[in-house]
TIKOLDREN-958784 format. One line per field, with one value per residue: y, z, x of N, C-alpha, C in turn; residue number from 1; residue in three letters. Coordinates in steps of 0.2 Angstrom, whole numbers. Each point is the difference from the previous one (the first is absolute). Example, Ala and Ser with C-alpha at 12.3 -4.5 7.8 and 13.67 -1.06 7.14 Angstrom:
<recs>
n.c2 <- [-28  5]
n.c3 <- [39  -4]
n.c1 <- [66  -2]
ca.c2 <- [6  6]
ca.c3 <- [0  1]
ca.c1 <- [-4  4]
c.c2 <- [6  5]
c.c3 <- [0  3]
c.c1 <- [4  -4]
num <- [1  2]
residu <- [ALA  SER]
</recs>
This chain:
<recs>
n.c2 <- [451  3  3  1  3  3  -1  3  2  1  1  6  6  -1  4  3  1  2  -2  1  -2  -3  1  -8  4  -1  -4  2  -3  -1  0  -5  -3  0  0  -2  -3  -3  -1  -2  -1  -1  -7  -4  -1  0  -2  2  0  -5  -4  2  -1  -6  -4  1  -1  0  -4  -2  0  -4  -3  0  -3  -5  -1  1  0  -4  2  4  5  -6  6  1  -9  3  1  -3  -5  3  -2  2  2  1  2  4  4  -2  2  5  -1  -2  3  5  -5  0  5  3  -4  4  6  -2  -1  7  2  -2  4  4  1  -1  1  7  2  -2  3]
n.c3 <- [403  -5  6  5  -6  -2  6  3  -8  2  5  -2  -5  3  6  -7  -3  7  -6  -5  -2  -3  7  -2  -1  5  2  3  1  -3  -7  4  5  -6  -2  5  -2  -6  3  3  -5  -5  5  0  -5  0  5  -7  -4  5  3  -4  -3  2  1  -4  -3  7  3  -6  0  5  -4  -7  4  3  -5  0  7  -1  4  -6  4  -1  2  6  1  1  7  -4  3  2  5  -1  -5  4  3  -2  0  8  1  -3  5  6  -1  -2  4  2  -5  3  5  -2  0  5  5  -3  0  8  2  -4  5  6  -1  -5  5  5  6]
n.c1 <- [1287  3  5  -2  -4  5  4  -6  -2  5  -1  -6  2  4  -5  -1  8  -2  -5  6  5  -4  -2  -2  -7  4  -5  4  1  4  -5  -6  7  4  -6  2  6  -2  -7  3  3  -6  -2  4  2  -7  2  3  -4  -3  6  1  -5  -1  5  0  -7  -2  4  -1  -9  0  6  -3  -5  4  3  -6  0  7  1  -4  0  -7  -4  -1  -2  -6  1  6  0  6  1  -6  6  5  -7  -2  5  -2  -8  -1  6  -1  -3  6  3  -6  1  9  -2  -8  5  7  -5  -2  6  3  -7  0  5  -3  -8  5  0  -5  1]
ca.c2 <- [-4  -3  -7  -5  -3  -5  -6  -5  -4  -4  -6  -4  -5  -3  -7  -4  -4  -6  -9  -3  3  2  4  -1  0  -7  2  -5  1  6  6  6  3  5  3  3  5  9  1  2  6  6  5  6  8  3  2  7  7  0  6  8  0  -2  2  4  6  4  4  5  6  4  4  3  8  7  3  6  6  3  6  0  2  -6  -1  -6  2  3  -6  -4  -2  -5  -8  -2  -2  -6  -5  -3  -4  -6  -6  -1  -3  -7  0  -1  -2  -4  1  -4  -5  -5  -3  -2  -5  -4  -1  -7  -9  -2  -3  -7  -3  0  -6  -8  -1]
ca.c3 <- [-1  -5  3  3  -3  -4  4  0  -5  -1  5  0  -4  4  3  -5  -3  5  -1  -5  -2  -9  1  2  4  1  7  4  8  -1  1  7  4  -5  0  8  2  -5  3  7  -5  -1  7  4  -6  -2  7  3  -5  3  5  -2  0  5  6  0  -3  4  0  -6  -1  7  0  -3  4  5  -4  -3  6  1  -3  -7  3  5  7  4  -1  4  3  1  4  -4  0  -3  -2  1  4  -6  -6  4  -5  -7  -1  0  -7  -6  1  0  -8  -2  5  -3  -5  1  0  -8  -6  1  0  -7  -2  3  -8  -4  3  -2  6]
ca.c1 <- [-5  0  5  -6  -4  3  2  -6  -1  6  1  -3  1  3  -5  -4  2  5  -2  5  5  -5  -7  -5  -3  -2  2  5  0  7  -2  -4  2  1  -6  -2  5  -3  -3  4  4  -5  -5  5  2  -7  -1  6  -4  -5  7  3  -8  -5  5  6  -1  -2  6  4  -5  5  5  -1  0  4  3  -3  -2  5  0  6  8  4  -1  -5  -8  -5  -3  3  2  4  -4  -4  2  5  -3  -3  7  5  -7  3  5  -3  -4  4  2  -5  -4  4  0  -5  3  3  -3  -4  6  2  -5  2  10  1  -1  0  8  -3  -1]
c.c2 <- [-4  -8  -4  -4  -4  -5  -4  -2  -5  -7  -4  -6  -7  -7  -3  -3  -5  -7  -2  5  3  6  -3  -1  -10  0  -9  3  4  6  4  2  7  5  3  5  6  3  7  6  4  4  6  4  4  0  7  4  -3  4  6  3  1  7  8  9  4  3  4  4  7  4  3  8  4  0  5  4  4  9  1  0  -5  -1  -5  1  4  -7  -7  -1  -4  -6  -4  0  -5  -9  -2  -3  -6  -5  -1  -3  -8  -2  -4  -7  -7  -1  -5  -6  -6  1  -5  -8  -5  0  -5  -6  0  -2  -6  -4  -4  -5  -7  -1  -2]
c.c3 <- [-7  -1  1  -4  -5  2  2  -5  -4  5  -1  -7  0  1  -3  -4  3  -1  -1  -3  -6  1  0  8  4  10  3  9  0  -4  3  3  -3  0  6  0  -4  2  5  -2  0  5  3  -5  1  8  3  -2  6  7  -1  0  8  7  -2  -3  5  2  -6  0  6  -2  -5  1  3  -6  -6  4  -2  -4  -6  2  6  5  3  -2  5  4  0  5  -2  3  -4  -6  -1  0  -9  -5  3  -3  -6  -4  2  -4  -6  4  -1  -7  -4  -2  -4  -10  -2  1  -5  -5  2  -2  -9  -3  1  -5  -3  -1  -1  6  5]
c.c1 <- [1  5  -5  -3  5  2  -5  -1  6  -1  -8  0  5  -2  -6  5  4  -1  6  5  -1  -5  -5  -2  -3  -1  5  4  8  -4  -3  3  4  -5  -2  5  0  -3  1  3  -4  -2  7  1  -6  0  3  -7  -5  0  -1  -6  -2  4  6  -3  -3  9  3  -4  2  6  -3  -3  2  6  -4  0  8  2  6  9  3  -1  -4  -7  -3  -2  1  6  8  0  -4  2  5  -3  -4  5  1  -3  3  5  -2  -5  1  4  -5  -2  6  0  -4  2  5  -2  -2  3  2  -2  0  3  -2  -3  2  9  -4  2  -3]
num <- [1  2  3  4  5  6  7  8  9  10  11  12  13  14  15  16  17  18  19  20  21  22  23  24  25  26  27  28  29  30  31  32  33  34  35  36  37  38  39  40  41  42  43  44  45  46  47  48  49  50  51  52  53  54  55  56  57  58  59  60  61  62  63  64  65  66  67  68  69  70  71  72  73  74  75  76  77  78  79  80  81  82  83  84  85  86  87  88  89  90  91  92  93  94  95  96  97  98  99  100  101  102  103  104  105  106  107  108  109  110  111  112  113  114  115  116  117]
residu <- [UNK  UNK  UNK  UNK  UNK  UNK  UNK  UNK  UNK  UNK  UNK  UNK  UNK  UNK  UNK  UNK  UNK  UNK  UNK  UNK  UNK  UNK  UNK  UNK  UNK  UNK  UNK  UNK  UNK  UNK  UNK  UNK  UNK  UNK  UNK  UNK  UNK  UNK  UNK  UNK  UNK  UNK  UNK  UNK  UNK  UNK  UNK  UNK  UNK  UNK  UNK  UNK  UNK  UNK  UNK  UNK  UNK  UNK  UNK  UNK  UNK  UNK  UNK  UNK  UNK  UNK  UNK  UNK  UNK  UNK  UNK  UNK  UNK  UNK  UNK  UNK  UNK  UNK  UNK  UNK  UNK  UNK  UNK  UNK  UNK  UNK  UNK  UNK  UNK  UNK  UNK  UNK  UNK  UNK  UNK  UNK  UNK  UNK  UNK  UNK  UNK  UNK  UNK  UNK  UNK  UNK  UNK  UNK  UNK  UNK  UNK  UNK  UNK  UNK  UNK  UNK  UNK]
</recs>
């Protein structure tokens, strides 16, 4: 999280400095479209902790559990089902590939920015 926030505070600062190469704040049509792109940075970098949140914490509260169940010497949970396992990591891991993704997304769209593209 702290990633997050810092990269969101970076780009957003970004897209307030985006007027001019001094920092003044000016609006002009090369910097809006710059400003949307910041933009887009943000929503994806802060989209990973929404993600993670909204979609992903019923699966990790799931493994969580059945990794408390496991017994000290290793053994298997009581009542868990090793499927039901594999099947949660599989979420899990697409998950992670989707949480990737909206960062990825939104480091790009900041490059692209910050390029002048």
């Amino acid at each position: 999280m702290p990633l997050a926030f810092t990269s969101a505070a970076a780009w957003g600062t970004a897209a307030y400095l985006a007027g001019s190469a001094d920092g003044a704040v000016r609006s002009g049509s090369g910097s809006d479209g710059r400003r949307i792109w910041y933009g887009i940075a943000v929503v994806g970098v802060l989209g990973t902790m929404g993600f993670t949140r909204l979609a992903m914490m019923g699966v990790i509260g799931r493994l969580l559990e059945i990794s408390e169940m496991v017994n000290v010497d290793g053994g298997s949970a009581v009542g868990v089902r090793g499927e039901e396992v594999v099947e949660l990591l599989a979420s899990w891991k697409g998950m992670n590939f989707v949480r990737s993704a909206l960062a990825f997304g939104g480091g790009v769209a900041g490059l692209w920015a910050m390029m002048g593209f």
